[in-house]
C-alpha positions as CSV (number, residue, x, y, z in Angstrom):
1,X,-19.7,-4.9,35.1
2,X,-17.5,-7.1,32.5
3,X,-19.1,-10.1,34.4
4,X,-22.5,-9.5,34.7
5,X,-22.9,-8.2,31.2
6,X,-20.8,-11.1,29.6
7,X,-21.7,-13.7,27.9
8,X,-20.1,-16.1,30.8
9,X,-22.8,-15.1,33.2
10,X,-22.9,-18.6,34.7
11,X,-19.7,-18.1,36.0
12,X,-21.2,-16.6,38.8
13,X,-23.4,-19.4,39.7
14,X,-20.2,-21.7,38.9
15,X,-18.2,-19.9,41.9
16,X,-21.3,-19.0,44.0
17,X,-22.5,-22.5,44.9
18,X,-25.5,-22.4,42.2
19,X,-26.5,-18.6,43.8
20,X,-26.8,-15.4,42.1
21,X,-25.2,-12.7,43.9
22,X,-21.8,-11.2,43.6
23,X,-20.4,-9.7,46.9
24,X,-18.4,-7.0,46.5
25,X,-16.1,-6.7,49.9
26,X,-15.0,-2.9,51.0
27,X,-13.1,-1.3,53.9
28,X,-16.2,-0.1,56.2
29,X,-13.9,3.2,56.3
30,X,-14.1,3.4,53.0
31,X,-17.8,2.8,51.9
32,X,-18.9,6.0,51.0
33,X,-16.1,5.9,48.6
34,X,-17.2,3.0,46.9
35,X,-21.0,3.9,46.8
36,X,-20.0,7.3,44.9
37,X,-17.6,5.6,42.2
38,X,-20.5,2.8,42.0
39,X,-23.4,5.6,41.4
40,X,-20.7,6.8,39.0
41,X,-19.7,3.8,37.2
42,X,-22.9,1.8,36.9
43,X,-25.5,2.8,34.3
44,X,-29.2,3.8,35.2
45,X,-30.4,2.3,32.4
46,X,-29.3,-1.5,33.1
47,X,-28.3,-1.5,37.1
48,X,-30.7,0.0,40.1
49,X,-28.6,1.1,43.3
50,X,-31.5,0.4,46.7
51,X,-29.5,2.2,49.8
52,X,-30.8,0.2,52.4
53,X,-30.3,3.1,54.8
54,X,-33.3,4.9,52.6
55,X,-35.2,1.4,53.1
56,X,-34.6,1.1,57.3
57,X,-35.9,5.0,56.8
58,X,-38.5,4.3,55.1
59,X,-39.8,1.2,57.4
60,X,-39.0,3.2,60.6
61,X,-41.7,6.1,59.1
62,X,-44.1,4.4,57.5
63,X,-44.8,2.1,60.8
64,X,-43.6,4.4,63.5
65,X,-46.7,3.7,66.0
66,X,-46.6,0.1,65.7
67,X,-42.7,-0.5,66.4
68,X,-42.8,0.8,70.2
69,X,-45.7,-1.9,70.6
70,X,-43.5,-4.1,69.0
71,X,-40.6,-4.0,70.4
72,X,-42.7,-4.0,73.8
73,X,-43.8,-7.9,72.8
74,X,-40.9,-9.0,71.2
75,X,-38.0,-7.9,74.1
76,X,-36.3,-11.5,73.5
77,X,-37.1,-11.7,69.6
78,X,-36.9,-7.7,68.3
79,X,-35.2,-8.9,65.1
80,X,-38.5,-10.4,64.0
81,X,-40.2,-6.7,63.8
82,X,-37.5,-6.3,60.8
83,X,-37.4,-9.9,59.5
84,X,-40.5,-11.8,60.6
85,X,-40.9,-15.5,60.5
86,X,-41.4,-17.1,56.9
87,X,-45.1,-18.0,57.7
88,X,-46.2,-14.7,58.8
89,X,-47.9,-11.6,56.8
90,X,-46.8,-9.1,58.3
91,X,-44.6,-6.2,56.7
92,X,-41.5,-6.0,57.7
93,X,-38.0,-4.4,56.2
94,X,-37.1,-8.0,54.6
95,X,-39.9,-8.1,52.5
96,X,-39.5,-4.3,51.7
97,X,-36.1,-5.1,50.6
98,X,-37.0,-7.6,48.5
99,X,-39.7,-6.2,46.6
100,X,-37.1,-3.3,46.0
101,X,-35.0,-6.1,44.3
102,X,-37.7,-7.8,42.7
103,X,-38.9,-4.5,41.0
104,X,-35.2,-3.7,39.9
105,X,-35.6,-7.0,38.0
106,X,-38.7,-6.6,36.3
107,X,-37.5,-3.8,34.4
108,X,-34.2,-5.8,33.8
109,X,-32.0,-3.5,36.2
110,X,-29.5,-5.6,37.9
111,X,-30.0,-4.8,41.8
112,X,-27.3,-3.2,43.5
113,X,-27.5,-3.0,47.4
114,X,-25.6,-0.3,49.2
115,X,-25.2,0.7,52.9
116,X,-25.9,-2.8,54.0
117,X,-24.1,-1.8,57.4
118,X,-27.7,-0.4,58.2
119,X,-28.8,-4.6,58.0
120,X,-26.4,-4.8,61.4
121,X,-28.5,-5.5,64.1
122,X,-32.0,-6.3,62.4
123,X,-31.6,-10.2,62.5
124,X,-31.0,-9.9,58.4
125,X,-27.8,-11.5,57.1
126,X,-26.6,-11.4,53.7
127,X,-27.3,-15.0,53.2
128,X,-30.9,-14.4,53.7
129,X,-31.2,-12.4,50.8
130,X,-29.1,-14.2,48.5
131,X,-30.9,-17.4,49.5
132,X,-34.2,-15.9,48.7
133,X,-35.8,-17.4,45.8
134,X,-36.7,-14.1,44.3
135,X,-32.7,-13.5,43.8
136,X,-32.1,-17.1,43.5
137,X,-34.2,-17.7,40.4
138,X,-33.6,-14.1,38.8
139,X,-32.2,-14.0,35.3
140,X,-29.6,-11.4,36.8
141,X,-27.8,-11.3,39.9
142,X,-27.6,-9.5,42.8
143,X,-25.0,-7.1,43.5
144,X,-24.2,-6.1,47.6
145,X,-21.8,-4.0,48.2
146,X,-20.2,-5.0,51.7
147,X,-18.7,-3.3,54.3
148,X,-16.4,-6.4,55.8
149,X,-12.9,-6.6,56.9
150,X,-10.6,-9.8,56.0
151,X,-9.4,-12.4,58.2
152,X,-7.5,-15.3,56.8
153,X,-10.0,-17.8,57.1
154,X,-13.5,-15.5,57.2
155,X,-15.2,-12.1,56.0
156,X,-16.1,-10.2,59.0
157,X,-19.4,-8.2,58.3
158,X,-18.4,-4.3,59.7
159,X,-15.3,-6.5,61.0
160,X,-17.8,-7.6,64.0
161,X,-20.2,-10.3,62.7
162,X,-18.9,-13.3,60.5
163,X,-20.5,-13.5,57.1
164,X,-21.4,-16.4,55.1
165,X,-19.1,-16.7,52.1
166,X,-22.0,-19.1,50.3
167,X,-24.0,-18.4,47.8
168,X,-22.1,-15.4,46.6
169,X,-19.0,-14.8,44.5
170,X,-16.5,-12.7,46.6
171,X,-15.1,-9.9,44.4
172,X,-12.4,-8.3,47.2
């Protein structure tokens, strides 16, 4: 909070390779933990928690007859039904994520993303949100709270998948 509400705000652009996100690194065992103190700690009024378990939920329900068809025509590419190709108009959980962030913004709520494990196995990586240019360009950053274990040379995502350490300051 002292960071993204001082006056030295570009320090996180400084230490996140000109992005805007801050990564906020927890023991998976210990999420639910960190999402309590966090709805706790963090101020309606200037921060807006988006559970992305709600979000995978809410995809799932709203396009339940279309994802058996599919995942029938995408066998070899089924992380496309949650993050489709750049040029394409479909709706998928990417963009529903996004505009989650992108409305957090417009009423000057820094974004904070919890229960990111529910990203794990969709094709979505963290650097794919920070690297957006919705987040990118935003007056205020992104905040992801991340369920990663520590290695001495790499974050490891739900201590399975490696996760990109650019565009992000690392808070551990």
């Amino acid at each position: 909070m002292r960071l993204v509400e001082s006056d030295r705000r570009s320090e996180i652009r400084l230490n996140a390779n000109g992005g805007n996100s801050i990564l906020i690194v927890c023991d998976p065992m210990k999420e639910k933990e960190y999402i309590t103190h966090l709805e706790h700690l963090l101020p309606d009024d200037s921060y807006s928690i988006i559970d992305l378990n709600n979000c995978l939920i809410d995809f799932v329900s709203e396009h339940k007859s279309e994802l058996v068809e599919l995942f029938n025509l995408l066998q070899s590419a089924t992380q496309e039904i949650f993050k489709a190709p750049s040029d394409e108009e479909s709706q998928d959980l990417f963009k529903g994520i996004m505009s989650h962030i992108q409305n957090s913004l417009e009423k000057n709520k820094v974004p904070v993303l919890v229960n990111t494990g529910s990203l794990y196995g969709t094709g979505m990586h963290n650097i794919h949100l920070m690297e957006n240019d919705i987040v990118m360009k935003a007056a205020l950053p992104l905040i992801i709270l991340y369920p990663a274990t520590i290695e001495p040379d790499r974050i490891m995502f739900l201590g399975k998948q490696s996760a990109s350490k650019y565009r992000c300051m690392i808070i551990q």
